[in-house]
N, C-alpha and C positions, 0 to 999 in steps of 0.2 A: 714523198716522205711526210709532208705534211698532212697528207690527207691519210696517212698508218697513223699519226702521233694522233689527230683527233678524233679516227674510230676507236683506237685503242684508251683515249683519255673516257669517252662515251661509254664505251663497256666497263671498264672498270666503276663505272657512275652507276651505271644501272646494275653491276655486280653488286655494290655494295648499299644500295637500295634494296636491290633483293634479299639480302642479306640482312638488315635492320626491317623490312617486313618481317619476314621469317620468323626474327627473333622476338619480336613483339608479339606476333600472335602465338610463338610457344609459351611465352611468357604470363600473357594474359586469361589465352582461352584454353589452352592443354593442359599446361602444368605451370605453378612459380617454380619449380625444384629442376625442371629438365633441362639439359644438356646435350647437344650431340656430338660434345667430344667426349663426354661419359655419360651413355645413357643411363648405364646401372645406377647413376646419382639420384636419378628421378623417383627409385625406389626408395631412397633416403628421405626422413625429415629430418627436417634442420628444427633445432632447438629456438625457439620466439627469440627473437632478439631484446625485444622491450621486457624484459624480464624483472627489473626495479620495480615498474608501473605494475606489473601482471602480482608482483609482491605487495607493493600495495595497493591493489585491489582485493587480493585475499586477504589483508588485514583489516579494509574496509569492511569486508562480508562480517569477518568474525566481532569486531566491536559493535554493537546493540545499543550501548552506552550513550553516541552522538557525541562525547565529548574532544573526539579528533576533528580538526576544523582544517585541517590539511584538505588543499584542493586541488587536485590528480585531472588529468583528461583518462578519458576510459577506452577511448578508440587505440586502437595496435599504430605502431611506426609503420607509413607508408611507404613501401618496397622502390628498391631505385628505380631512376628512370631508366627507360630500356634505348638502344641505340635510335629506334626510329624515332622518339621523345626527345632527346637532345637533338638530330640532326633539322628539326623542325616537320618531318612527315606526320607525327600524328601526333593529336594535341595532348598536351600535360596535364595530369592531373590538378585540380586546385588545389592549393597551399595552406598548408593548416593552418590556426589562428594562433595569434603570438599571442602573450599576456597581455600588449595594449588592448589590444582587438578584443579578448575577453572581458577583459576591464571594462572595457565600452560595452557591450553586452549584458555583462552584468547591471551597468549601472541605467542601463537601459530596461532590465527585469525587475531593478529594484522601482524605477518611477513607474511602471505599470502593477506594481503592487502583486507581483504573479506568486511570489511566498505567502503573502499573508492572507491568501483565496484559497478554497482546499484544492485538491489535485484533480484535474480536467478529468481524469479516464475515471477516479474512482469516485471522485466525490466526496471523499474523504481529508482533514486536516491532517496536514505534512506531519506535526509532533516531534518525535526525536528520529521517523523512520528516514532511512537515508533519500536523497532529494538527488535529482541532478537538471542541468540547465544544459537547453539546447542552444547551438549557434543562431540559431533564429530567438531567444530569449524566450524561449517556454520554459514550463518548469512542472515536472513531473515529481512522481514516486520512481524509485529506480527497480523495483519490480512492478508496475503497474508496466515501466514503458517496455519493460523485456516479453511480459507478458502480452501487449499489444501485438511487438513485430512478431511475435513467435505466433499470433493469433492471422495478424493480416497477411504474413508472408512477403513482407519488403519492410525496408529502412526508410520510414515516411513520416514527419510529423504528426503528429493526431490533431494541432489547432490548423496549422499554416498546411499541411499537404507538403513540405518542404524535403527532398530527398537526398542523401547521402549526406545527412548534418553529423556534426560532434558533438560530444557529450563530456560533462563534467562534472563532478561530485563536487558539490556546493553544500554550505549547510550553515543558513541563514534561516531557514523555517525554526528550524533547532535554536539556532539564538533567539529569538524574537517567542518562542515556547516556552525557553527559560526565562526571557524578561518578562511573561506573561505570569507565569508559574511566581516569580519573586514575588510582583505585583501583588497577587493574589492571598501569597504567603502573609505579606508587610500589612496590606488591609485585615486581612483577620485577627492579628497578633495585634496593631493597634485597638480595633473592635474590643476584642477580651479585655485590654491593658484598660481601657474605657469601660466597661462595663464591671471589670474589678474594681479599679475604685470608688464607680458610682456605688456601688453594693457596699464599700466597705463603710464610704460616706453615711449612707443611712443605718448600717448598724450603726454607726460613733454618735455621729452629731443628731440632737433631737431638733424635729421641725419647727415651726414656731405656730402651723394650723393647730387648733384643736384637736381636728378630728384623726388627722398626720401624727397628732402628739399621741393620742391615746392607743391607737395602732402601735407605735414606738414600743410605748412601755407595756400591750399587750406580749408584743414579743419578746420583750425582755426577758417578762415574769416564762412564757413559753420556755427561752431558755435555762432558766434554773431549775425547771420543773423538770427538762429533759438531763442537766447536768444530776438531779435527784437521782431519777430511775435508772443513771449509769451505774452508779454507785452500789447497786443493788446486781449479786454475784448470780444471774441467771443465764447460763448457755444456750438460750433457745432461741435467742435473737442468732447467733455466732451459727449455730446450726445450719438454722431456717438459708442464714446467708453464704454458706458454702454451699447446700442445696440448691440455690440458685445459680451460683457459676459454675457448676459441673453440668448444669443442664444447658444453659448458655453456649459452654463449650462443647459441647457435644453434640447443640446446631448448629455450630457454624463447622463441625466438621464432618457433619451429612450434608449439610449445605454443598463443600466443595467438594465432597463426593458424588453430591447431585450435578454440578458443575462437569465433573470431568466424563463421568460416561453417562451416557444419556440411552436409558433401556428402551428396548424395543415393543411398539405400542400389542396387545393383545385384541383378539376381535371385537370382542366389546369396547375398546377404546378407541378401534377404528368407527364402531356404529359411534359414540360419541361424538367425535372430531367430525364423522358426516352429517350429524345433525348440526354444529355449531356452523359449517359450509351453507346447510340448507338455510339458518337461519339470519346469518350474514350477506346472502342473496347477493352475492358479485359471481357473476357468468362469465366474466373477460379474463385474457392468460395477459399476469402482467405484464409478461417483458415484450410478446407483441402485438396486447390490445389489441387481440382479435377475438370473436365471443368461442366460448368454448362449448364442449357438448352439455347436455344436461345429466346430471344426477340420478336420475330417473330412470327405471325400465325400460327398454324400449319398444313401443308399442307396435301394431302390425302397417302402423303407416309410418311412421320413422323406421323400419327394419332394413328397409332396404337400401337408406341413406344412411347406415349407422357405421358401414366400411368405408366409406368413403369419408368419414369426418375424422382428423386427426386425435389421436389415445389423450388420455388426460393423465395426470397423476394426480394422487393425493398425498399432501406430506401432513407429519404428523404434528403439524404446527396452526396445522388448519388451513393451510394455502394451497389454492388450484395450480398448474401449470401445463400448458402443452408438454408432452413426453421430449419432444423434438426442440421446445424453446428451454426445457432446464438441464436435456442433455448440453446445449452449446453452450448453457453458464458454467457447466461444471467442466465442461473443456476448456472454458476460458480463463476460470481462476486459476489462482497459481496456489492455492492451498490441497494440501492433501483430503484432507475433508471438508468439503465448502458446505458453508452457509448460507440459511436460503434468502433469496435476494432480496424480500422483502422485510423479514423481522429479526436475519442476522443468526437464529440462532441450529443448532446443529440438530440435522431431522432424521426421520426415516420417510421413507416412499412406497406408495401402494398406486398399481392401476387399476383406475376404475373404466 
């Protein structure tokens, strides 16, 4: 009898080992959704549970402004533990970070100065664009870092190599932009407030030089001279000077016309732009400084190495490229129409 009670105590062990296998691997590597007491579930999605968070993250998208300082984690709620995870068979996932734990983090991001350095992937300063901090304490653009994983194809640090980290919308580049911006503001408005009334000092008060004095009251007399000729009823000053802010205005609104579409160059503009290449004489593609082909004809002794060298493009900015190194920038950005990566501004392309 004792020896039914502890095969039977055994199989039931190993029944229900098998059993939290099972269910771990449906769980992890088949489906989160499936069931085998209702497999039809499996066709079902279930609605995100984190749905506050996922709210505000879409509120974070739509404000531009930076002035929400609410700080969210961005990563989804970790799905329960599955029965082999609790019975100790297979290890538990790690435990996400509490506030202290961020706190530390942060204040660990803040003594390496990682806000107030521009952003590792672009290169670019934070400003008002949204920011977020890793559990390893980097601190990114939060489309620079979307655009990495979506570029390298896993969830990995760009400084540290660090995998399966969390992520938080922080936004202290943003404060420390507007204490920059105050700054800025408070210095020039003293500047003026300083410069108004040195200006106003030396209309009032006369100097006590000579030659300071006689300046003085050169200017004086200047002024009644011009107080004379106001006095006198001619429209051609009033004229002249409407003529000039309708012309004014009228650059600055071809200007942001010139600004928003940018015409497509004609053949003669490309002979131009070839010749400012030729006379700028850089041979190397920059993004992987490697030399590029030549400008040039090709002659009957390059002819036959001339397939084998990789395409060039020309843009209309006046910039070389391998065809191959400005295709992978423009898969890499995340804007609809990229810019070229040297001079920022919006091109056209031609292969030469």
């Amino acid at each position: 009898i004792r020896g039914s009670n502890l095969k039977s105590k055994a199989n039931n062990k190993l029944v229900i080992t098998s059993v939290a296998f099972q269910d771990h691997i449906t769980r992890s590597l088949l489906h989160p959704n499936f069931s085998f007491s209702d497999p039809l579930l499996s066709c079902k999605r279930k609605a995100p549970k984190n749905l506050q968070a996922r709210g505000v993250e879409e509120k974070g998208l739509q404000r531009h402004d930076g002035r929400d300082k609410t700080e969210y984690v961005l990563d989804p709620a970790p799905p329960p533990l599955t029965l082999a995870q609790k019975m100790g068979l297979v290890a538990s996932p790690a435990e996400r970070l509490t506030e202290a734990e961020w706190t530390q983090v942060k204040v660990r991001s803040i003594q390496q100065g990682d806000s107030a350095q521009p952003c590792a992937i672009c290169r670019e300063e934070f400003r008002l664009q949204p920011q977020v901090l890793l559990c390893c304490s980097h601190v990114f653009h939060r489309a620079c870092l979307r655009a990495f994983e979506r570029f390298s194809g896993r969830k990995c640090c760009p400084m540290c190599r660090r995998e399966q980290y969390e992520t938080r919308v922080i936004h202290d580049a943003a404060c420390l932009f507007r204490h920059q911006c105050a700054t800025k503001i408070q210095a020039y408005w003293r500047g003026y407030v300083a410069r108004k009334w040195y200006r106003h000092m030396r209309k009032t008060i006369c100097p006590k030089d000579k030659r300071l004095k006689r300046k003085f009251f050169e200017a004086k007399l200047q002024e009644l001279n011009d107080s004379f000729v106001r006095y006198c009823h001619t429209d051609t000053e009033a004229f002249l000077s409407d003529i000039d802010r309708s012309l004014s205005s009228s650059r600055r609104v071809f200007q942001q016309l010139e600004r928003k579409s940018v015409s497509e160059p004609q053949e003669n503009d490309w002979d131009r732009i070839h010749s400012q290449v030729i006379q700028r004489g850089v041979w190397d593609c920059p993004i992987c400084l490697t030399a590029l082909c030549s400008l040039n004809l090709p002659t009957e002794s390059n002819e036959s190495n001339h397939q084998q060298r990789r395409r060039t493009v020309l843009l209309s900015c006046s910039h070389l490229f391998h065809q191959l190194c400005l295709e992978a920038f423009e898969a890499f950005t995340a804007d609809s129409r990229p810019s070229c990566p040297l001079c920022r501004s919006v091109y056209h392309k031609k292969l030469i």
